[in-house]
C-alpha positions in Angstrom: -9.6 10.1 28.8 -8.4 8.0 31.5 -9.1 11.3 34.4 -12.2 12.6 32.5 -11.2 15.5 31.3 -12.0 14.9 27.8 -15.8 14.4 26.3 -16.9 11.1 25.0 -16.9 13.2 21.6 -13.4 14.0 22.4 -11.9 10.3 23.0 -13.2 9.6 20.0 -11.6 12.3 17.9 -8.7 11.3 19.4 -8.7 8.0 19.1 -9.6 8.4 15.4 -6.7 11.1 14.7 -4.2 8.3 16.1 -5.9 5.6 14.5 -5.7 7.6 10.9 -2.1 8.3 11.8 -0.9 4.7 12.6 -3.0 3.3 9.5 -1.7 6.5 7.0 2.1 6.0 8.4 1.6 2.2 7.9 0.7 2.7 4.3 3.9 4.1 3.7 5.9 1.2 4.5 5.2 -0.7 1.0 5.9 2.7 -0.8 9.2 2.8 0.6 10.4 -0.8 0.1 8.8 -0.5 -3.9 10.9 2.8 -4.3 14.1 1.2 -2.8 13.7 -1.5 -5.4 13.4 0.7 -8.1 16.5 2.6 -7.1 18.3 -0.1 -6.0 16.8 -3.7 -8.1 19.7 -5.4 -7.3 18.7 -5.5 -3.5 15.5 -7.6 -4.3 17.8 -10.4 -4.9 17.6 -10.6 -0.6 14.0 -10.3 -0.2 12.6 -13.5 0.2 9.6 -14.3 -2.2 7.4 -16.2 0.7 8.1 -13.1 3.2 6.0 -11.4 0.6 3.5 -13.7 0.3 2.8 -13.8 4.0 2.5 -10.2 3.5 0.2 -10.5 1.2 -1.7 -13.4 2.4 -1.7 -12.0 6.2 -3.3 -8.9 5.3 -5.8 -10.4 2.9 -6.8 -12.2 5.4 -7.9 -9.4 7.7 -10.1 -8.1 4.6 -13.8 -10.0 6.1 -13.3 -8.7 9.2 -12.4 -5.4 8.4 -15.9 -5.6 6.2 -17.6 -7.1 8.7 -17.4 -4.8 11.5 -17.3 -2.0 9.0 -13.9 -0.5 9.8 -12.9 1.8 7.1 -9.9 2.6 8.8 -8.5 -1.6 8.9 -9.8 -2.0 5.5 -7.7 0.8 4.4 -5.0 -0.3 5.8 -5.5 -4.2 4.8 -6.1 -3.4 1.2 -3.4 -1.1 1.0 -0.7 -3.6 2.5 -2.3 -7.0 0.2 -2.1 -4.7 -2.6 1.6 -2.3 -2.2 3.4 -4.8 0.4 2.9 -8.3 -0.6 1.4 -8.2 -4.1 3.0 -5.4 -5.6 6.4 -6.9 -4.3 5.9 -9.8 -5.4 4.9 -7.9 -8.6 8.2 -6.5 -8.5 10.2 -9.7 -8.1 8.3 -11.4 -10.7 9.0 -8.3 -13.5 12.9 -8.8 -12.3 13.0 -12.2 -13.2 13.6 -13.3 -9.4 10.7 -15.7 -9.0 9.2 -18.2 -11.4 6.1 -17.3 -13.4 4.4 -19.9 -11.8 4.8 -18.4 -8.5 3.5 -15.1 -9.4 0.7 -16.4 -11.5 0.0 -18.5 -8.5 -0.3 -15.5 -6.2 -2.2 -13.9 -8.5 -5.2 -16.4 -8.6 -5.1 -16.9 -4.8 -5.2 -13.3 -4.6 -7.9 -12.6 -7.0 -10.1 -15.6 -5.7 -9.5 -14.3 -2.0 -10.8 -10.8 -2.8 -14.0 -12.2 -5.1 -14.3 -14.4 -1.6 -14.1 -11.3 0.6 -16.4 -9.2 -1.0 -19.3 -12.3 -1.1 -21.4 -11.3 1.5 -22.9 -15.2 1.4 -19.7 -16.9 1.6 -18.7 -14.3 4.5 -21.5 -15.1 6.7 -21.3 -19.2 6.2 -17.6 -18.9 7.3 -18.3 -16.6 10.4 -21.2 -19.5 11.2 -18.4 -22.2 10.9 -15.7 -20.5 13.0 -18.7 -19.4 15.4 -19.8 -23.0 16.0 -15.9 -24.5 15.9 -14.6 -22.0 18.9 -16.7 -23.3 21.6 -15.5 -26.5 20.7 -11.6 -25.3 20.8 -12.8 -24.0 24.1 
């Protein structure tokens, strides 16, 4: 792209194909993790409950941005790692007796609330007006 060689219709295929790639091979990082915890359960004694919750809480947070700009591609991979990575590890920790119900039942709500949040179209657009009018202040 960078020499000119390539069509605008071109950089954009490409981009996408290694876009898809880096989003499909990032999707396979919860699946792995679940599957070594079903081989191995006594391994999720060392994984830390609150890693997993900033997992979960990191990507989630990337969900109104990924529907605002209308990026299939983030949202894909956003859901995918809130859902698989932190929530479904935490599921996994939870079903093993490693955390404390109130924890999971905690990050259930939070994530359940965050995703009715997400998908309000309202609440999205008064909490892009309030970080639009707080950065020029930061600034």
């Amino acid at each position: 792209a960078r020499t000119g060689k390539l069509s605008e219709k071109g950089v954009k295929f490409v981009g996408g194909i290694s876009g898809w790639t880096a989003t499909l091979l990032f999707m396979w990082m919860p699946v792995s993790q679940m599957w070594t915890n079903y081989l191995n359960p006594e391994n999720m004694k060392g994984l830390s409950a609150f890693s997993m919750l900033l997992a979960m809480l990191g990507n989630g947070l990337m969900l109104p941005r990924a529907l605002l700009i209308r990026d299939f591609m983030w949202f894909t991979g956003s859901v995918w790692a809130t859902l698989f990575y932190g929530y479904g590890n935490i599921a996994c920790l939870y079903f093993l007796n490693i955390i404390s119900k109130e924890f999971f039942l905690s990050a259930t709500v939070g994530l359940i609330s965050w995703i009715g949040y997400s998908l309000n179209p309202i609440a999205l657009i008064n909490t892009l007006s309030h970080i639009s009018v707080a950065i020029p202040r930061l600034c």
